[in-house]
MMTF fields as JSON, N, C-alpha, C and O atoms, coordinates in Angstrom:
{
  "mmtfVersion": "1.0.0",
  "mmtfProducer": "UNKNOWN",
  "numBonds": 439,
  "numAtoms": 440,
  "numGroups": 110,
  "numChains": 1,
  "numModels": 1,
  "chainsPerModel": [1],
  "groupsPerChain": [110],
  "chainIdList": ["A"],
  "bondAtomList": [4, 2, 8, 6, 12, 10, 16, 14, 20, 18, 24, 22, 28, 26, 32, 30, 36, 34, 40, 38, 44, 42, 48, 46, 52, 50, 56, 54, 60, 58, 64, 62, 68, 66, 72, 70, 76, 74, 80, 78, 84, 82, 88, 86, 92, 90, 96, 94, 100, 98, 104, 102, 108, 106, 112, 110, 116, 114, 120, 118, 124, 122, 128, 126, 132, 130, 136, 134, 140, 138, 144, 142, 148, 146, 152, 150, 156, 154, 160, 158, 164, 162, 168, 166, 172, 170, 176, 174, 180, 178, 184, 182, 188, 186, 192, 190, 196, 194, 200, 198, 204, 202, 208, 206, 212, 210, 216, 214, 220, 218, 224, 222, 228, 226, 232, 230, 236, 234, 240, 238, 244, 242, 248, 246, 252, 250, 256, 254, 260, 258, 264, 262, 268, 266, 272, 270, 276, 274, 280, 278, 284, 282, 288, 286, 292, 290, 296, 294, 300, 298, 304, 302, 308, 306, 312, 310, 316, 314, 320, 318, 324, 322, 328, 326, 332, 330, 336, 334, 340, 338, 344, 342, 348, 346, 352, 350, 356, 354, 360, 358, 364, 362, 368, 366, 372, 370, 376, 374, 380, 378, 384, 382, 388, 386, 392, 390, 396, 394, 400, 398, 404, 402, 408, 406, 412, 410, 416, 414, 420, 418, 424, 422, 428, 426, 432, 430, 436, 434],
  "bondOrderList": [1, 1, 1, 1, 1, 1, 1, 1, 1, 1, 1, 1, 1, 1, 1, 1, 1, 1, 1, 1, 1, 1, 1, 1, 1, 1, 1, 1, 1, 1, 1, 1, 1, 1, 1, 1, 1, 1, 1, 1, 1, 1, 1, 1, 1, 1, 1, 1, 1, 1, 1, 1, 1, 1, 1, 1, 1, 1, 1, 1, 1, 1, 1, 1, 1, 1, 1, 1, 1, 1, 1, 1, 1, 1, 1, 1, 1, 1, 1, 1, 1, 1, 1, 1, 1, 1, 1, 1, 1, 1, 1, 1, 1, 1, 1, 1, 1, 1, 1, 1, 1, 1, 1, 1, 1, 1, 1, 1, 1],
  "groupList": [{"groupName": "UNK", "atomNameList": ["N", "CA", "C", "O"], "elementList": ["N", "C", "C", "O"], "formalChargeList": [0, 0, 0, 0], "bondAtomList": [1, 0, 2, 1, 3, 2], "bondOrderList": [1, 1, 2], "singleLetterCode": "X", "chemCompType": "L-PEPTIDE LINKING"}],
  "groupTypeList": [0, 0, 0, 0, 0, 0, 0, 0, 0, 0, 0, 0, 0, 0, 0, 0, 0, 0, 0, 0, 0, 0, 0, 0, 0, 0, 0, 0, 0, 0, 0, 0, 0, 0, 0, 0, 0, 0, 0, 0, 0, 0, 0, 0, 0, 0, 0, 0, 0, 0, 0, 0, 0, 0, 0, 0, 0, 0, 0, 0, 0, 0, 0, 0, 0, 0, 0, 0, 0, 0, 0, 0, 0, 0, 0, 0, 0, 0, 0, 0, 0, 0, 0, 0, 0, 0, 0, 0, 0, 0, 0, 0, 0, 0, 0, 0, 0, 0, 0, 0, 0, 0, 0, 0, 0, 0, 0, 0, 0, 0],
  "groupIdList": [1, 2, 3, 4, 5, 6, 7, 8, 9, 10, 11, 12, 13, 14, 15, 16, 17, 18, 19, 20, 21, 22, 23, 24, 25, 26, 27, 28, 29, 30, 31, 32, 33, 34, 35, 36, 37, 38, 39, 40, 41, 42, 43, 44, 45, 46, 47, 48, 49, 50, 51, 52, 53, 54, 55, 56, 57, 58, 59, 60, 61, 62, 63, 64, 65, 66, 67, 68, 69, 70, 71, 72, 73, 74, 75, 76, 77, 78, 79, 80, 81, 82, 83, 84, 85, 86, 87, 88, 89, 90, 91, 92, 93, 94, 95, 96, 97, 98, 99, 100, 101, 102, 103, 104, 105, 106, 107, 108, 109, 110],
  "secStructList": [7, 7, 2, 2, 2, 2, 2, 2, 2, 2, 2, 2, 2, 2, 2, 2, 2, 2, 2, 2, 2, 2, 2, 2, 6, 1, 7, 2, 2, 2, 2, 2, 2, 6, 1, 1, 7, 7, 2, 2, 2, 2, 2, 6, 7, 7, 7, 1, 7, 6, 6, 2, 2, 2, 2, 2, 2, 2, 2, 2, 6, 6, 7, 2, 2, 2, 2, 2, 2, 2, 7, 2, 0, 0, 0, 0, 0, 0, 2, 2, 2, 2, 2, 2, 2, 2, 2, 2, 2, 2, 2, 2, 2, 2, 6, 6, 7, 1, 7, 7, 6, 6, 2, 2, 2, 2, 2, 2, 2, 7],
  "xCoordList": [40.391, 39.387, 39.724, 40.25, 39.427, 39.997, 38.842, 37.805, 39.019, 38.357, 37.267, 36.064, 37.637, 36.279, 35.114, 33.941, 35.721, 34.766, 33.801, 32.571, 34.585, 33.809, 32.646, 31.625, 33.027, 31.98, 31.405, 30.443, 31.339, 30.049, 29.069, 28.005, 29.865, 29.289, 28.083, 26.875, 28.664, 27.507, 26.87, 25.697, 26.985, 25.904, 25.051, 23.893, 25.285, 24.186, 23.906, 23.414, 23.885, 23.347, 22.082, 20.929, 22.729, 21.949, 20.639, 19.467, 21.103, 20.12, 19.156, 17.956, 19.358, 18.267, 17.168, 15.94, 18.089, 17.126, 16.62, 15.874, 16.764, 15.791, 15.086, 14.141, 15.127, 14.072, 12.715, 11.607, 12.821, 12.114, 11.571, 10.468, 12.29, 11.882, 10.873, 9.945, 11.462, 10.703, 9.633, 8.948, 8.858, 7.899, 7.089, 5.859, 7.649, 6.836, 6.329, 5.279, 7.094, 5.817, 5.496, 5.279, 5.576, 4.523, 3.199, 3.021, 2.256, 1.206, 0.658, 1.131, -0.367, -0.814, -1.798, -1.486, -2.699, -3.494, -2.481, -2.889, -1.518, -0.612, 0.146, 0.127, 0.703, 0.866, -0.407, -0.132, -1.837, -2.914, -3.517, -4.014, -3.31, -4.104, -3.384, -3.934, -1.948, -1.268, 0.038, 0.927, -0.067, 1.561, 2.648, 3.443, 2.768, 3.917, 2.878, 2.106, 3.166, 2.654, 3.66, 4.783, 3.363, 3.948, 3.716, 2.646, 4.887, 4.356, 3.483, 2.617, 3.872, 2.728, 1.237, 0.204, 1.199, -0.47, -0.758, -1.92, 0.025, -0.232, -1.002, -1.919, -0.601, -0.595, -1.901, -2.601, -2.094, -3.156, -2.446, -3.182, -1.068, -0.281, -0.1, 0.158, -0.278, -0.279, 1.574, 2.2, 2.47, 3.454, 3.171, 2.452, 4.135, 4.804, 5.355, 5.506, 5.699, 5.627, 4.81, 4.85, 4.175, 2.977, 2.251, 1.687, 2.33, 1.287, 2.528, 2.298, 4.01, 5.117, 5.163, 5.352, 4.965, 5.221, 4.213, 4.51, 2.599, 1.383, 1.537, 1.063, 2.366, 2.404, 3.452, 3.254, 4.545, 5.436, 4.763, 4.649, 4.544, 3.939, 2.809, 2.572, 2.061, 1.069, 1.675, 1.082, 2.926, 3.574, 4.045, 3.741, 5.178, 5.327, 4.194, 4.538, 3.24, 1.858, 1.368, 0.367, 1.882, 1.425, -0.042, -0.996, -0.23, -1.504, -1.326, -1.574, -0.874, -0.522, -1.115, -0.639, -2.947, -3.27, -3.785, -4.2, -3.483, -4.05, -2.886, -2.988, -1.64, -0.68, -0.137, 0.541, -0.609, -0.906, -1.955, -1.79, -2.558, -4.182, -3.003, -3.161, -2.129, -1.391, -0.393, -0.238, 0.502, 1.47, 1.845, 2.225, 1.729, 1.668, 3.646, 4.496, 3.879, 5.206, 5.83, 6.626, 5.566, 6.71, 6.282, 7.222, 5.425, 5.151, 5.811, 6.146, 5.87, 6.007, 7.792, 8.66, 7.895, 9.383, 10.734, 11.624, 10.481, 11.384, 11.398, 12.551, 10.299, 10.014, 11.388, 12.243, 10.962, 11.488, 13.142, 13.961, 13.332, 14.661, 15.512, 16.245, 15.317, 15.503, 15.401, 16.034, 14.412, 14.996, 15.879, 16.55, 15.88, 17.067, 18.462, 19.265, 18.944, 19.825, 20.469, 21.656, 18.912, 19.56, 19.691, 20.334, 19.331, 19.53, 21.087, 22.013, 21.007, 22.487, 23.564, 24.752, 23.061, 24.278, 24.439, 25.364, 23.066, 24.098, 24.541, 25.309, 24.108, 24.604, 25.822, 26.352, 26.431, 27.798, 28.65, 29.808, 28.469, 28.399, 28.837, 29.948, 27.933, 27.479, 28.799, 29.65, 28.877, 29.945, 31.579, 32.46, 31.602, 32.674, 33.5, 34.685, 32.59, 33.129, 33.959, 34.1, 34.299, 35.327, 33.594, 33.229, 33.233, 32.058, 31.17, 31.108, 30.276, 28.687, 28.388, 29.068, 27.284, 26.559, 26.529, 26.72, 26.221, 26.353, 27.074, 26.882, 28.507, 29.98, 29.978, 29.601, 30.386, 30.512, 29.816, 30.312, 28.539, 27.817, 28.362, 28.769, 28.272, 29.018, 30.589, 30.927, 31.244, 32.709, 32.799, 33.753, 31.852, 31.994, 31.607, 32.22, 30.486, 30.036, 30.863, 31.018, 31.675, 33.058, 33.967, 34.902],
  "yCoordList": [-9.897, -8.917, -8.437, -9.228, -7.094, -6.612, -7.048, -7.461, -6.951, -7.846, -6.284, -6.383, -5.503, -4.228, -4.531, -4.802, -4.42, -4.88, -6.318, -6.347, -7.321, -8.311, -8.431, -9.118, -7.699, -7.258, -6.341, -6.025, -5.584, -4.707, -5.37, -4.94, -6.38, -7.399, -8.217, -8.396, -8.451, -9.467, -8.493, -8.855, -7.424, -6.404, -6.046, -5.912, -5.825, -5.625, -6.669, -6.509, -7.957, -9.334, -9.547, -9.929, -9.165, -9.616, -8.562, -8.927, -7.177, -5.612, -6.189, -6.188, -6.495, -7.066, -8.203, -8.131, -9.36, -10.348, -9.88, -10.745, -9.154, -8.905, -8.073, -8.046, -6.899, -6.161, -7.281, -6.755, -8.015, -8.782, -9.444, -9.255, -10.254, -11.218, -10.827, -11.475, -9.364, -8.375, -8.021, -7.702, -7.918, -7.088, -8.811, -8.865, -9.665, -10.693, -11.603, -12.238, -11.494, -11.667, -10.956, -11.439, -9.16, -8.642, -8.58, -8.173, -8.95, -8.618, -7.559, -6.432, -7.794, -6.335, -5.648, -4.506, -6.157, -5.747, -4.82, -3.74, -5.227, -4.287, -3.058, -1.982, -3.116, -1.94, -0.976, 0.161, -1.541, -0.655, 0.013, 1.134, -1.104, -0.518, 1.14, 2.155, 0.925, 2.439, 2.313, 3.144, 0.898, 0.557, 1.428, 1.87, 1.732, 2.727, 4.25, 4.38, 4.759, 6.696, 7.316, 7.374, 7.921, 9.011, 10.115, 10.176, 11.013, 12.208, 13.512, 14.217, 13.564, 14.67, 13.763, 14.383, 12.685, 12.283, 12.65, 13.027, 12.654, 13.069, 14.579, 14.608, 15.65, 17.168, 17.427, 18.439, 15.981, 16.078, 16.504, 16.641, 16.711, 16.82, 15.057, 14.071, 15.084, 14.522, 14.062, 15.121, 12.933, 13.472, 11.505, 10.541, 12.066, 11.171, 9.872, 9.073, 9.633, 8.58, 7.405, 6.253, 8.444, 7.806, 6.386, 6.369, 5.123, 3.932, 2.932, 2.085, 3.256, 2.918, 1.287, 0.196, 1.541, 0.515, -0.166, -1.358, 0.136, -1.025, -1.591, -2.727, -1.035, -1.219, -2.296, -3.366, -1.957, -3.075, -4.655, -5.805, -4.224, -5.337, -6.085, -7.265, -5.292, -6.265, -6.84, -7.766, -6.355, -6.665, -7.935, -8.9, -7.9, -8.906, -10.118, -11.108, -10.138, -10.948, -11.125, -11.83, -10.612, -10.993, -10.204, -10.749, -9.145, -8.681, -7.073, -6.042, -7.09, -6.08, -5.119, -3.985, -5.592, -4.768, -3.361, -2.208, -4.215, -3.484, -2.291, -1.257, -3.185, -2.472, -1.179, -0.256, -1.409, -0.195, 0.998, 2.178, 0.453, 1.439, 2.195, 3.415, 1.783, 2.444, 3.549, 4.495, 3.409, 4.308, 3.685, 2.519, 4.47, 3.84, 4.155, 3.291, 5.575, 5.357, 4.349, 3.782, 3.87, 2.827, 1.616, 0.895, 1.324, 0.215, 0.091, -0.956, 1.283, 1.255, 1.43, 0.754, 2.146, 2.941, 1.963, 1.253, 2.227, 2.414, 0.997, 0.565, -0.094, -1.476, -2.516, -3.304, -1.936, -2.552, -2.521, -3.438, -0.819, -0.493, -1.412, -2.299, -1.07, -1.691, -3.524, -4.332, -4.025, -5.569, -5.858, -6.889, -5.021, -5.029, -4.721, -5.626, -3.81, -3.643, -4.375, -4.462, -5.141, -6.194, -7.395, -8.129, -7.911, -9.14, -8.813, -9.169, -7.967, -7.815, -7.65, -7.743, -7.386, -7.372, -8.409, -8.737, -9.007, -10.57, -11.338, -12.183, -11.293, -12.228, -12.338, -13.188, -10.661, -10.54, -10.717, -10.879, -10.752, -11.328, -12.756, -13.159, -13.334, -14.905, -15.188, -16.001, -14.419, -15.527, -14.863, -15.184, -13.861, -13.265, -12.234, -11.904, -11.958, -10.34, -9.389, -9.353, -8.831, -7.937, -6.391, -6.316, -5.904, -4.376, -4.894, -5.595, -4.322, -4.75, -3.297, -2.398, -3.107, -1.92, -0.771, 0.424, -1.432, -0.555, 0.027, 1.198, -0.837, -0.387, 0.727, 1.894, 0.211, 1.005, 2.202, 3.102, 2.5, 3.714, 4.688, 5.839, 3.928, 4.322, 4.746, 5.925, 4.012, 4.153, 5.88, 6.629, 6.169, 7.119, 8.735, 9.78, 8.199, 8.978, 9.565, 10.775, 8.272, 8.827, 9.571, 9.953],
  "zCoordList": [-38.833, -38.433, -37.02, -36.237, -36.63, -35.606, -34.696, -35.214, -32.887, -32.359, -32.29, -32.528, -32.087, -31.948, -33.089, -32.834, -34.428, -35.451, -35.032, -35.064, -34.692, -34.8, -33.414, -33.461, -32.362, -31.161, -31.914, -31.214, -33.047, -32.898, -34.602, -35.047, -35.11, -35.648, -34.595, -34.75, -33.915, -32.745, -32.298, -32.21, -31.955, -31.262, -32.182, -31.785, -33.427, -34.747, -35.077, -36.194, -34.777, -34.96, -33.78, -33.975, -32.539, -31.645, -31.602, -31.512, -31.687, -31.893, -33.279, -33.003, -34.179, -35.554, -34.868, -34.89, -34.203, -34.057, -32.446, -31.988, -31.843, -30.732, -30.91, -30.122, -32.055, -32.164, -33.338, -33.441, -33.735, -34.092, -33.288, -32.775, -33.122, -31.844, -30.6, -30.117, -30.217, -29.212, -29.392, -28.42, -31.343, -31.486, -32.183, -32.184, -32.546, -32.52, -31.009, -30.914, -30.216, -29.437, -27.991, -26.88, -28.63, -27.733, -28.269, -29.417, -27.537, -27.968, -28.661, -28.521, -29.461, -30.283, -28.993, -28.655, -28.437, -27.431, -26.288, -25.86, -25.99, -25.051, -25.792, -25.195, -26.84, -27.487, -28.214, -28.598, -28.37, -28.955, -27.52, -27.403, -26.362, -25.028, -24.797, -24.37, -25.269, -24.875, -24.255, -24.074, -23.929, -23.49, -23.961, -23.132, -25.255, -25.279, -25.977, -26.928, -25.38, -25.59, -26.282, -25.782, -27.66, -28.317, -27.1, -26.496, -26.798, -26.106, -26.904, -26.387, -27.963, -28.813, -28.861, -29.113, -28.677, -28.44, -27.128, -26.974, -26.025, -25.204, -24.852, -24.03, -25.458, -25.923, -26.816, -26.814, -27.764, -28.956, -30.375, -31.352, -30.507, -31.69, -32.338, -31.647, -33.514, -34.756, -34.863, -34.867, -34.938, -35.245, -36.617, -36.88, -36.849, -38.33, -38.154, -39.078, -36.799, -36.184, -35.263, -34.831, -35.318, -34.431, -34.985, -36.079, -34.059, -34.869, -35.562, -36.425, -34.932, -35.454, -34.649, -35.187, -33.474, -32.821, -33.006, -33.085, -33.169, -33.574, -34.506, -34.517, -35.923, -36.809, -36.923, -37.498, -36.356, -36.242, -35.453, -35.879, -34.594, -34.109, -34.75, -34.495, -35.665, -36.6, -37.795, -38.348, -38.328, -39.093, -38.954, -39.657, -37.556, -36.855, -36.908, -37.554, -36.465, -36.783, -37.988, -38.114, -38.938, -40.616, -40.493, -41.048, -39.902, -40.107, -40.859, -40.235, -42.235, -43.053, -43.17, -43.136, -43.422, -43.997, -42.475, -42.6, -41.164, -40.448, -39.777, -39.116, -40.43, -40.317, -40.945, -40.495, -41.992, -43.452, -42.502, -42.196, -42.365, -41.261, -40.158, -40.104, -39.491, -38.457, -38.793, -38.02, -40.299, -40.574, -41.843, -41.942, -42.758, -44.32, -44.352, -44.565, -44.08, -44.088, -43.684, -44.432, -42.264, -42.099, -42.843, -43.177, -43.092, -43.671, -45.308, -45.862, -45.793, -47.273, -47.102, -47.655, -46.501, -46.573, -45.628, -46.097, -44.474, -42.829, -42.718, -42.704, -42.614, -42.712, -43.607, -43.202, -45.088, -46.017, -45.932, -45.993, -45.735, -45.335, -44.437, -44.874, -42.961, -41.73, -42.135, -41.454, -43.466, -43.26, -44.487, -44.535, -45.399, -46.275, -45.457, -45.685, -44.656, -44.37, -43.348, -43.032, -42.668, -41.416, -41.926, -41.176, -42.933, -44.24, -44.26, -43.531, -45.421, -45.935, -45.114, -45.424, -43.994, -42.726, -41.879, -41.136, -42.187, -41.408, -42.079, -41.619, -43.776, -44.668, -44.156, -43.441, -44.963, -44.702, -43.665, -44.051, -42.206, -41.235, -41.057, -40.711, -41.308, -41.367, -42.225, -41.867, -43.413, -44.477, -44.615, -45.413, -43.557, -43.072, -44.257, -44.296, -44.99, -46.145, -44.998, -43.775, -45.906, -45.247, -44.732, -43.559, -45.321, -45.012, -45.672, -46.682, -44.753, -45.182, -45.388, -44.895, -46.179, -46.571, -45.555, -45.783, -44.264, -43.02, -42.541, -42.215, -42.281, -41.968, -43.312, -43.216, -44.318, -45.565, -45.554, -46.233, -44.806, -44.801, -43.571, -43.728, -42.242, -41.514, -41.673, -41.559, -41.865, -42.281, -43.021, -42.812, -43.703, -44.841, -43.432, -43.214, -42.895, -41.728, -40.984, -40.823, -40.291, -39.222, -39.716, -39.012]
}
């Protein structure tokens, strides 16, 4: 394995488990107080993302259904995605396959 591949193996290892890690234990109270601001809430625009980060973070906390209440998309869709693809990429990772789903998607990209 070339050594570039296997550094951006550990950087998509370490990027999966710190965005977890990050949103399990920030508090839900610091991200609902406003800690992070969509800028179209700012304006009073509506956007499709909005309630992404509460949502993650209640998720994070096993609190689903309040998470569903914040953004049904990510919860149904973006959620499931993002832990299927960070699963299957560290499997492959972990047990040293030659492309994981990601590379393979990417690869096709470049």
């Amino acid at each position: 394995m070339q050594k570039k591949t296997l550094y951006f193996r550990i950087l998509r290892l370490l990027f999966y488990f710190g965005i977890l890690i990050f949103f399990a234990l920030l508090p839900y109270e610091a991200a609902a107080e406003g800690l992070f601001r969509c800028p179209s809430a700012m304006v009073g625009l509506q956007c499709p993302g909005c309630g992404v980060t509460r949502a993650m973070t209640l998720l994070m906390h096993g609190r689903f259904a309040e998470a569903w209440e914040m953004n049904e998309v990510f919860c149904a869709v973006l959620f499931p995605a993002f832990l299927f693809v960070s699963i299957q990429d560290t499997v492959v990772i972990l047990t040293g396959k030659k492309t994981s789903f990601l590379e393979y998607v990417l690869k096709d990209l470049g």
